[in-house]
N, C-alpha and C positions, 0 to 999 in steps of 0.2 A: 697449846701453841701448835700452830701449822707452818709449814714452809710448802707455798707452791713456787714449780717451777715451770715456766715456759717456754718452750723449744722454739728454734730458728722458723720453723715453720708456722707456729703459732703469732709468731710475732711480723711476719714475712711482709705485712705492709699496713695502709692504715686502718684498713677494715676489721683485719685482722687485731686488729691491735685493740680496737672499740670491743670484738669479741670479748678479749684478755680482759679490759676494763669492767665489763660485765662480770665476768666468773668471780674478780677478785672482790666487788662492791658485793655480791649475794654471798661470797662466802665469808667474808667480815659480818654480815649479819648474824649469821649462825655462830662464827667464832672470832671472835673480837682482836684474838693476837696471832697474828698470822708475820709473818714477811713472805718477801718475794724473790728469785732467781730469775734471769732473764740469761736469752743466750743472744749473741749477734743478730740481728734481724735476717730472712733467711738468706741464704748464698754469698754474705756480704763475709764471712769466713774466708770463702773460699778467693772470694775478689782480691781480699785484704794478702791474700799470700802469692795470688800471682801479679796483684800491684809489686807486693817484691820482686820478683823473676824478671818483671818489664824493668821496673827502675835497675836490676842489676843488668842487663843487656841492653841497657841506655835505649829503651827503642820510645818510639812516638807514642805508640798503645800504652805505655803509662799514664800520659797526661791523657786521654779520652776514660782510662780505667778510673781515675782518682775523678774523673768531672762525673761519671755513674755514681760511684759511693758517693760523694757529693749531694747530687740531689738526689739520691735517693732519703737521705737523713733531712736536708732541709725540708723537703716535699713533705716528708710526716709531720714533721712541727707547722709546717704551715694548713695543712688538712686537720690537724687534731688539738694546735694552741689558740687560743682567741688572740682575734689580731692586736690586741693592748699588750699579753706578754709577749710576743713574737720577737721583739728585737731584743731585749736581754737575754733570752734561750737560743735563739741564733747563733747570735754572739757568743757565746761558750760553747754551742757546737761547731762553728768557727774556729774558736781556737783549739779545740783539740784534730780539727780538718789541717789545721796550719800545721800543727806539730807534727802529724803524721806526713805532712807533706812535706818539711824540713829532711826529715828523719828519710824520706825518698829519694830526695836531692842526694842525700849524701851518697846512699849508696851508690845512684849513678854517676857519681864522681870518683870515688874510692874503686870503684866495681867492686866491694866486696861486702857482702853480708853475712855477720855471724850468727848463730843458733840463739844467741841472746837477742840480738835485735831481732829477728824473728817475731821471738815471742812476744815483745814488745807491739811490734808491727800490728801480730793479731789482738795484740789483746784491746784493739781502739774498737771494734766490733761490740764487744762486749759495754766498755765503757761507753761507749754512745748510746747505743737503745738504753739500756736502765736509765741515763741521765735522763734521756729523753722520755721513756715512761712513767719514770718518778715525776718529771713534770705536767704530764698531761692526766694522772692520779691526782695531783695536787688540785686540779681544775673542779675535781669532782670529792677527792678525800683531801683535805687540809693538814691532816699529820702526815703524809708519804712522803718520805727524802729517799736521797740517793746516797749507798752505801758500795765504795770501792773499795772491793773483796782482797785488795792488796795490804789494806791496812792489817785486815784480820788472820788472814790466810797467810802462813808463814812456811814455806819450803824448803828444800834445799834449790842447788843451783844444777840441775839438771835440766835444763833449757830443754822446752819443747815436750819433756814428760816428767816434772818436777815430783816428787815423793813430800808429803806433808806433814810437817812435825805436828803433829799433834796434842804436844803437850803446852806447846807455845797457842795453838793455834786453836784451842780451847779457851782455855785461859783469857784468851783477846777477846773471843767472841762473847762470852758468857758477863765478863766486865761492861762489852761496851752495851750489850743488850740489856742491862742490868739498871744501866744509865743515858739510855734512850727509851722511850716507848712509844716512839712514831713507827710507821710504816715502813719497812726497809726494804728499797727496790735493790738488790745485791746484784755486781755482776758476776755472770758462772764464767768459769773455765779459768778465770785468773790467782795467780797469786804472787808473792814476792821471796824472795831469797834474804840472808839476813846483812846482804847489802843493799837491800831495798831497790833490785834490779825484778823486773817483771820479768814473771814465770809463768806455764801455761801448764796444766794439768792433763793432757792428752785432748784427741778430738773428743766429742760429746761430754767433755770437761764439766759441764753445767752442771748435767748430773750430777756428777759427782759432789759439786759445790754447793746444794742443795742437800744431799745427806750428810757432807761437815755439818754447816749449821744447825741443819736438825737435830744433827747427835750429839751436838755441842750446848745446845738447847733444850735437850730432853724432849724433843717432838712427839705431839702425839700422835701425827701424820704426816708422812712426807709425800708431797703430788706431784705427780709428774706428768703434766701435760702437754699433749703431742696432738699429731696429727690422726691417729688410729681410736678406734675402738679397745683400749690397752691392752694387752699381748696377747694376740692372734696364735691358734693351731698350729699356722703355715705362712708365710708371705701370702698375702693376701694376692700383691702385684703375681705372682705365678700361681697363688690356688685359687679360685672364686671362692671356693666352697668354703675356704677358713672361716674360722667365727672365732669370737672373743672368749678367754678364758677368765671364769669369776673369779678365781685365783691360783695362786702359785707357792711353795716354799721359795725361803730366799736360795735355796741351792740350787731348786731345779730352772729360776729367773737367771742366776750365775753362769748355768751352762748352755741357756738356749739364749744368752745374749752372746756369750763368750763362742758359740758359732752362726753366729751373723745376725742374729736379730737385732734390729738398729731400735729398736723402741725405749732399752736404757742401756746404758753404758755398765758393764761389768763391775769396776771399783764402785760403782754408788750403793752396792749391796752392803760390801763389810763396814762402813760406819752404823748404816741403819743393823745393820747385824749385829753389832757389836753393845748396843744398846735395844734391842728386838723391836724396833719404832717401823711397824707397817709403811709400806711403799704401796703408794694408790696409783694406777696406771688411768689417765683421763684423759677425752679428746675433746681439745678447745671448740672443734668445731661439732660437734654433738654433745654437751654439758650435760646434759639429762641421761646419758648412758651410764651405768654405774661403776665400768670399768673390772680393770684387774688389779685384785690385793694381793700384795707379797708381801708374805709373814713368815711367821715360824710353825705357823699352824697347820699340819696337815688333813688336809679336808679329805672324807671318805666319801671318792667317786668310784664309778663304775668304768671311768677312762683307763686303758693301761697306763698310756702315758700323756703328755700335757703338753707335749710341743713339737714340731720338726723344724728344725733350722738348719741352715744351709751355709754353706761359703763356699763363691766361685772362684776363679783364677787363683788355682792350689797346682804346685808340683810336688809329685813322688821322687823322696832321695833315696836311691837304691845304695845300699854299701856291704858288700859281699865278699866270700872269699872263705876257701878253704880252712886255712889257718886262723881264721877268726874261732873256730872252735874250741871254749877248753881258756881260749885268754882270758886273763885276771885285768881289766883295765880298759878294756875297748871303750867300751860303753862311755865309760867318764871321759877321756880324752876325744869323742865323739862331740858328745855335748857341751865340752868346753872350748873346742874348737869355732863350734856355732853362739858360746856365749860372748866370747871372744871380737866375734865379726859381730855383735849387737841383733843377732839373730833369732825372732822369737819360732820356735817348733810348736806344729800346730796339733800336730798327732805323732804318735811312736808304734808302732808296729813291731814285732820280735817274736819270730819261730822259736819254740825250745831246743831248736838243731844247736841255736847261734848261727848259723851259716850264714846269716843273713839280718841287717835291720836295716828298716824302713820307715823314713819320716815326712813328715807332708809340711814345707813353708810354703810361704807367699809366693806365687810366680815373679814378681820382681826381683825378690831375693834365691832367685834359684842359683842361680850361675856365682853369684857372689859364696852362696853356703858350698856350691862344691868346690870352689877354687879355696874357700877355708880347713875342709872335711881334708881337701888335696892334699895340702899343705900341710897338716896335723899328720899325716897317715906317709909322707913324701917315703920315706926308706920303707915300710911294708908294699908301697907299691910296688918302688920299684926291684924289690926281691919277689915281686906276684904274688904274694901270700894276700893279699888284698886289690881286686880288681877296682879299674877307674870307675868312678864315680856314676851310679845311672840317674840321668833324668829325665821324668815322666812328666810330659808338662799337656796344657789344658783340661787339665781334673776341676773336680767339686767333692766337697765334703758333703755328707750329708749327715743330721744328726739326728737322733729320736731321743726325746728326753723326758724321764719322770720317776718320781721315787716311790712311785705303785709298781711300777715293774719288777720288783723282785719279788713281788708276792702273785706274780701271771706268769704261770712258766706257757712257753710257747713261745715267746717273745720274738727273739731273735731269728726262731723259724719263719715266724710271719713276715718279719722284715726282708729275710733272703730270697722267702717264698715269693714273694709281690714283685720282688727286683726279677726274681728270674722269671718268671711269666709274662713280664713287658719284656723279656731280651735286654735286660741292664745288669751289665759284669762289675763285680765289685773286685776294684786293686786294691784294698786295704782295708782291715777291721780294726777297731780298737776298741775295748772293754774292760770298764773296772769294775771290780768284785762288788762294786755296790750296786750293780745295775742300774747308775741314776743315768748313764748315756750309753749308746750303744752308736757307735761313729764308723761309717762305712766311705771309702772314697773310688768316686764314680768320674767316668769320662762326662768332661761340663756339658756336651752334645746334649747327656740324657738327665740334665737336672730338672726342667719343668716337668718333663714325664714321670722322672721317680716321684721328686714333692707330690703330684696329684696323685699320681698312683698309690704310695704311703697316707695320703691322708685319706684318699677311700678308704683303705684298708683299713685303719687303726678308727678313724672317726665316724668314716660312713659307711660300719660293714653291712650295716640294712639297706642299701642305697649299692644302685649299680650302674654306672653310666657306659654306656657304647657310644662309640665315634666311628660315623662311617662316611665313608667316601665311595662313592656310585658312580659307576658309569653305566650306561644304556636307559633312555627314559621310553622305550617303546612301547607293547602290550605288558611282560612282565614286570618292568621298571616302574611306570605310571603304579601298575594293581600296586607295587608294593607300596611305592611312596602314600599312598590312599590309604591303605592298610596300617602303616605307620601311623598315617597324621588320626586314624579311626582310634588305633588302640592306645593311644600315649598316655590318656589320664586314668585308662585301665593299668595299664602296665605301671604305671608311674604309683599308683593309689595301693595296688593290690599287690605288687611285686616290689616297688621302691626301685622299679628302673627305668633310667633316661635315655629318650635314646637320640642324639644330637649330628643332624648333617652338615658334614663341614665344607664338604664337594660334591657338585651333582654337573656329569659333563650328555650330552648327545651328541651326534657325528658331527654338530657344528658350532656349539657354545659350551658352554661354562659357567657355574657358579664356583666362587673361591670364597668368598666373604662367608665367612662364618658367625650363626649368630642371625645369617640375614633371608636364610632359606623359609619359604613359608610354601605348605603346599597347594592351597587356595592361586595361587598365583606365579609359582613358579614357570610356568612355562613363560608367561612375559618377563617374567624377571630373567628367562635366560635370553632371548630374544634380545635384550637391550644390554645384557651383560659385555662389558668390555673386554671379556676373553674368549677368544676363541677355542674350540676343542684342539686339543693340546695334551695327549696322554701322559710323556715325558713329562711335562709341567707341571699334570695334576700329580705324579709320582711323587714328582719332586718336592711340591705342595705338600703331600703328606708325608714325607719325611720327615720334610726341616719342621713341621708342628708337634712331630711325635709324642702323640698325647698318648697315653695310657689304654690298651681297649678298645686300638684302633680296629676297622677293619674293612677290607675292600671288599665293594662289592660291585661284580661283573654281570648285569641284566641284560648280557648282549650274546651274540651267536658269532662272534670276532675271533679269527685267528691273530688278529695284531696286537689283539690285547693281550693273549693267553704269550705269545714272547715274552711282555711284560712279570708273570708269575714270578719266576725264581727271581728275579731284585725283590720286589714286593714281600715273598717270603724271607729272605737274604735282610731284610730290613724291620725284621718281627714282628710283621706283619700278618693279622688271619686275613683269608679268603676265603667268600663266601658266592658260589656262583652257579647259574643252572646252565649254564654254557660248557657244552660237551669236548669243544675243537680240544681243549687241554687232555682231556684224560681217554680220549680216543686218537692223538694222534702216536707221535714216535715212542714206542716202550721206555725207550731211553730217557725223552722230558718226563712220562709219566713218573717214574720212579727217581726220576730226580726231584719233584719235586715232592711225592713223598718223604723222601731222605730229608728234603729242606724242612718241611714244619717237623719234623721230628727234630731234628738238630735244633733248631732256634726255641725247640719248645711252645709252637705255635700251631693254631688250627688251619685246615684246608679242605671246609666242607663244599659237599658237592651231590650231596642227597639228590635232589631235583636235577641229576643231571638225566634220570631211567625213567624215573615214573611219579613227573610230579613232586606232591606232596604226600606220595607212599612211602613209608618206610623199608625198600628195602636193600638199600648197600650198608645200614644201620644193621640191622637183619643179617644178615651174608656175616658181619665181620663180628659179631656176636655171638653168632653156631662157632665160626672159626678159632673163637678167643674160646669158647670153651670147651675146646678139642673135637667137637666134631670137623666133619669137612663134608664136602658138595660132592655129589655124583652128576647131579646134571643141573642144568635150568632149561626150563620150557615158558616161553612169555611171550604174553602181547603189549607193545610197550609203546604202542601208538596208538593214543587219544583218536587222532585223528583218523586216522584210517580203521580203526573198529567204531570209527560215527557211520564211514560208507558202507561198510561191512554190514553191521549189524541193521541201519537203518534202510539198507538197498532192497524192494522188496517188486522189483521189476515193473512196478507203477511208474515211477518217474527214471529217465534214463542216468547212467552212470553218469556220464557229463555233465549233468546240471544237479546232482547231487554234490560233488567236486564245490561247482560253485557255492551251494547253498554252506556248505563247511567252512568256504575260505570267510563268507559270510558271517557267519556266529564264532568268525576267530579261533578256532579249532585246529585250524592248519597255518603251515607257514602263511608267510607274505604268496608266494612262488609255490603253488602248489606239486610241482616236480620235487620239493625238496624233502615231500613228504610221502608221494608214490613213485620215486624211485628207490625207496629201503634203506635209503642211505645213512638216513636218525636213527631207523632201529638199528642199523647192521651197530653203531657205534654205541648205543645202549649196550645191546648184547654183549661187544668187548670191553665194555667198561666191566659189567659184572663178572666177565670171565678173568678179567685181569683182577677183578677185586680176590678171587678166588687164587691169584699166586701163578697164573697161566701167560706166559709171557708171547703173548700172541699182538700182530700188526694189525691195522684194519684192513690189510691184499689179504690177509689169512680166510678172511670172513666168506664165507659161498655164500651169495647173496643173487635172489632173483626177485626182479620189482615186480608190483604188481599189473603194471603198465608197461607194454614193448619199449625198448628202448627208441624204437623210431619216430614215436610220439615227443618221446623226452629229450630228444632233439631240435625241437623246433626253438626258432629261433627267439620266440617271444614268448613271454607267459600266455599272452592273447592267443596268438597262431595257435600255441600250445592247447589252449583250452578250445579253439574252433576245432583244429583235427582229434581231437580228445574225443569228437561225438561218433566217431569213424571207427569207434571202438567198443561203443554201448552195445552194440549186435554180438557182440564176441564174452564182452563182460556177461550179457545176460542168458547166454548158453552155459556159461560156468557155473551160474546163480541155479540155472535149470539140474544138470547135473548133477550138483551137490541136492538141490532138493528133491530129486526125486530118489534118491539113499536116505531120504530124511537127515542130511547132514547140513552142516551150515559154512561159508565162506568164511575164513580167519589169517590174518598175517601172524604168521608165528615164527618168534627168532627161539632157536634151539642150541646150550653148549653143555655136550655131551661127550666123553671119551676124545679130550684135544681135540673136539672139531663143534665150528660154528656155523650156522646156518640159517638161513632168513628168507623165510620162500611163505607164498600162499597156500594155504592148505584146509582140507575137509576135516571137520570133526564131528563127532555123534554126541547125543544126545548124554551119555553116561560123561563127557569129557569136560573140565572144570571152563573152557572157553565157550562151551557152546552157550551159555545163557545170559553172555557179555551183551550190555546194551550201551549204547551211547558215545561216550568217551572213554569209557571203562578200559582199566588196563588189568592184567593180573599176572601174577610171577608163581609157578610150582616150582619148589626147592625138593626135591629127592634129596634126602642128606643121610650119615650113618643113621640117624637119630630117627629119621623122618624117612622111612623107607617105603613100607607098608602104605601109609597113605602120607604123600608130600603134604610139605607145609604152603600152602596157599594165602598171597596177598593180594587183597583184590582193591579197586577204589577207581575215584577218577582219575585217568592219567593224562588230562590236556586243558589246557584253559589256562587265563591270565593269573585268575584269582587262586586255584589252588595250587599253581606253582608257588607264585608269589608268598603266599602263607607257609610254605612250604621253606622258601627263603631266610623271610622273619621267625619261622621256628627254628632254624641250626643256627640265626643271630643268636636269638636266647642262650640256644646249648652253648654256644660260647662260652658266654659269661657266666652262666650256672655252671660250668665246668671251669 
């Protein structure tokens, strides 16, 4: 014997419905005695109860609500019966349209609706689809009737959540199935009282109605089929990445439906429990999926645990107070307070001080449980021995659930660890000594972020996804974005990491649409984008997505964006950027914004802000971490200007060497931006400041390697015509130094609190003289490193191995 059962959604219209006719006709083939559950067709529930609400506030929107439920019933009989039975099946769904619309009438006459009638109200949901699919079964199977779950189904009178006698309600079943052997289309969610008044079993009732009979039947399956792939990692709607579990115990199904998972109803475990008759979790609209089993059988996985589920719109009830300490009775007069008001507690919280407990209901029933809790506690208040009531409202519970977890110690580290690395604060734990759930409650803000976050962790810890948000698409921005789209199926294949653009802005557009970015074409794709560049926006943009592993990134040389930093960090967010203006201007931003990724727990790499993609403010803070310290630094820290240096060899003049640099991209846009010293002077105080030297950029003694009278002019152009007025002077310099046999070098120098950045000779023994190209190199003298410095040498200029440069402290992120 099987019992399937089919959800609102399954049944949701006629196509739908053809589907269900299918599943039921192939699995009668294989097992010959089956029945059926059906629930209301879909959202006609929910119709059915605010048809009450209208007809009790007498408004017009009742009669357009009852002509929907209307055809929508007739509309399926008329799409799925042949037009010869059509008017006697009408006609009976007719009269229970009538009855239900009688029963309307009244109330907006009386104004008044009881919790009986209610139930009543909803349970025409139910009774119509079975009628109706037990008829359109009939079309195709000849033994299917219709069986009203009132007859069998025996309750008490607790209207709207009725409790099920079970001994009566066996007994009926097993009689009448004993004495029928047709088809039985049952309806869920209903049953009667033993005044033969209709009752309702809770929402997703069906369920429930579906393990009666199965347990009442000796089931050798009970199915339950829905709209999913049966019981999912995660919400599916907030993780993509969830995927279906082959199965479950019925305890660890109990807990991760009993905090939010909609896929079964909680009570449908203990009948199936109670006789150990497996639960198959199956989706109408993929029949071929094999689903998830709930049994008693523990399967040996290599999972810690088997699920995350959620509940949002949750309040904390704080209840404190000194004098709670040491009392014999708080506790029960707490919880009977809230039994009292029909209040169910969702979680419980309790320090060993006493000084304090904390429980988590439904945000509707917040204000109703503290004016309860009030009222219970009135004379401790108001003697202060117990303060008023706190409530914490817009929370989320969050649960991790599985009964492998007590044999993986680390568990609960993982869980705190992963919350606190996104910047997500936990107000509330709760844990039972069995370790089947471990229940943490979080601000609802940071729910989609935790769930992803928690299910990388726990499911895809070989898997690492980055989310970035970009701004500047110019030479570094472009290299990177190239860079990315080159290494994705390397990084993806070889490391198991994603790496996903969710914003990409330039000084005049915007991509926001996520999902939609392609680098093949993005620059038309921002061209036609319907946003404009919008910093504030894209901030805000990445806020409210607050995904997990987010992280900004600055490919720009903007001081408007570096204001931006401390929210950005302030919002747990890394950054990741080769733009200097931050961490060369006021000491004061600098170190605030180191204090901020420290406090949030967040990164704020900046490698590529000196040299490239050399390693060395990694380098500096590494000697330092392991008690050495710096005596000096000596470096060349422009690409650019050791291209003139080194390639000037008094054949072609200084001035059109300039050009040929700005040419192969070497130099700024604005070549004054690179021979007036100004990039190095703020290299060099970045690394002095990496070093704990709290010096401004006026500190810096700085002389360009061009008269300032040049770098006056009013245009890059003019700039670059009187620039030639200079070659005669430049290549006397060039003479001078080679007749010492010496060679021309910019060198920024910090040494004994002082920095310095001037043009200067060097010999041949001296680690810059054999610098060729873009080459940059940094001598570190340290305790360690005295005798002879530690020397980094490489390229320091160019699109590409900034850019790499970039994409490698992505990585360390996330590796770290």
């Amino acid at each position: 014997m099987r019992v399937l059962k089919f959800g609102g959604s399954s049944v949701a219209s006629s196509e739908n419905i053809k589907k269900v006719l299918n599943i039921i006709i192939e699995t009668q083939k294989k097992h010959p005695k089956i029945a059926v559950v059906v629930s209301a067709f879909g959202g006609v529930t929910d119709k059915l109860l605010k048809l009450k609400q209208h007809a009790l506030n007498n408004q017009d929107a009742y009669q357009l609500l009852f002509s929907e439920i209307n055809n929508l019933h007739c509309g399926v009989v008329k799409n799925l019966i042949t037009a010869k039975k059509q008017p006697h099946i009408l006609s009976n769904v007719k009269e229970l349209l009538n009855q239900l619309d009688d029963v309307c009438r009244g109330i907006a006459l009386v104004n008044e609706c009881s919790i009986k009638t209610i139930d009543f109200i909803a349970s025409f949901g139910e009774r119509l689809s079975a009628y109706i699919i037990s008829e359109v079964l009939k079309e195709n199977l000849t033994n299917a009737e219709f069986l009203d779950a009132r007859k069998l189904v025996k309750t008490d009178s607790s209207f709207c959540k009725a409790k099920v006698d079970f001994n009566k309600t066996n007994l009926l079943i097993a009689e009448y199935f004993t004495n029928n052997n047709n088809l039985q289309v049952i309806t869920g969610f209903i049953g009667s009282d033993e005044h033969g008044f209709t009752t309702t079993l809770g929402r997703s009732g069906s369920d429930y109605t579906a393990a009666i009979f199965g347990a009442a039947l000796n089931a050798d399956v009970i199915e339950i089929w829905t709209d999913v792939d049966g019981i999912m990692t995660a919400d599916p709607r907030e993780v993509k990445d969830a995927f279906s579990l082959a199965s479950m115990t019925y305890e660890e199904a109990m807990e991760i439906s009993h905090f939010g998972a909609k896929v079964i109803f909680p009570a449908t475990m203990l009948p199936a429990m109670s006789k150990k008759i497996p639960l198959l979790i199956k989706n109408t609209f993929n029949p071929s999926f094999k689903g998830t089993i709930i049994s008693d059988v523990k399967e040996k996985e290599n999972l810690p645990i088997k699920g995350i589920s959620s509940l949002a719109k949750i309040c904390l009830l704080n209840i404190k107070g000194s004098n709670m300490l040491g009392i014999i009775g708080v506790s029960q007069r707490l919880f009977s307070s809230l039994a009292q008001a029909d209040i169910n507690i969702i979680l419980i919280s309790q320090a060993s001080s006493e000084h304090s407990i904390c429980l988590a209901v439904e945000e509707e029933f917040s204000q109703k449980a503290k004016l309860a809790i009030e009222q219970m506690f009135e004379t401790e208040i108001k003697r202060q021995w117990i303060d008023l009531v706190e409530v914490i409202s817009d929370l989320a519970i969050i649960a991790i659930v599985g009964e492998n977890m007590h044999n993986v110690p680390g568990i609960s580290g993982k869980l705190f660890g992963t919350l606190g690395k996104n910047g997500i604060n936990v107000m509330a734990i709760a844990q039972g000594s069995s370790e089947l759930n471990i229940s943490v409650v979080i601000h609802k803000k940071h729910l989609s972020k935790a769930l992803n976050a928690l299910h990388e962790s726990f499911f895809l810890s070989n898997r690492k996804h980055i989310n970035l948000f970009m701004v500047g698409t110019g030479l570094i921005g472009n290299e990177l974005l190239a860079i990315i789209d080159r290494q994705q199926s390397y990084l993806n294949e070889q490391h198991h990491l994603q790496i996903s653009i969710h914003a990409l802005s330039n000084s005049k557009k915007m991509l926001l649409d996520e999902d939609k970015y392609n680098y093949n074409n993005y620059k038309e794709q921002m061209e036609t984008s319907q946003y404009s560049a919008d910093l504030s926006c894209l901030i805000e943009h990445m806020k409210q997505k607050n995904l997990p592993n987010s992280i900004f990134v600055d490919a720009t040389s903007s001081e408007e964006i570096v204001k931006h930093y401390s929210d950005i960090l302030s919002s747990n967010i890394s950054i990741v950027t080769p733009n200097k203006k931050a961490n060369s201007g006021p000491i004061a931003h600098y170190k605030k914004l180191q204090t901020l990724s420290k406090k949030h727990n967040i990164h704020f790499k900046y490698e590529t802000n000196v040299a490239a993609g050399l390693p060395v403010i990694s380098v500096i803070k590494d000697l330092l971490n392991s008690g050495d310290s710096i005596k000096s630094i000596e470096a060349v820290l422009s690409g650019s200007l050791n291209y003139l240096l080194s390639e000037y060899n008094g054949e072609k003049p200084f001035s059109e060497l300039v050009k040929d640099t700005m040419q192969k991209g070497y130099s700024e846009p604005d070549p004054r931006d690179d021979l007036n010293g100004m990039d190095v002077a703020r290299k060099i105080l970045i690394l002095a400041r990496e070093c704990a030297c709290d010096f401004e950029l006026r500190d810096v003694q700085l002389e360009s390697i061009v008269p300032q009278k040049y770098l006056d002019a009013k245009s890059k152009e003019l700039f670059l015509e009187q620039l030639k007025l200079y070659d005669k002077v430049f290549h006397q310099l060039y003479e001078n130094a080679l007749s010492k046999e010496k060679k021309l070098r910019y060198i920024s120098c910090f040494k004994k609190n002082k920095i310095t950045v001037r043009l200067e000779e060097v010999s041949h023994e001296h680690p810059f003289y054999s610098l060729k190209g873009t080459e940059n190199c940094v001598c570190l003298t340290t305790t360690h490193y005295h005798t002879y410095p530690m020397i980094i040498k490489g390229p320091g200029a160019g699109a590409a191995v900034t850019a790499a440069g970039v994409l490698a402290e992505i990585i360390r992120i996330i590796n770290n």
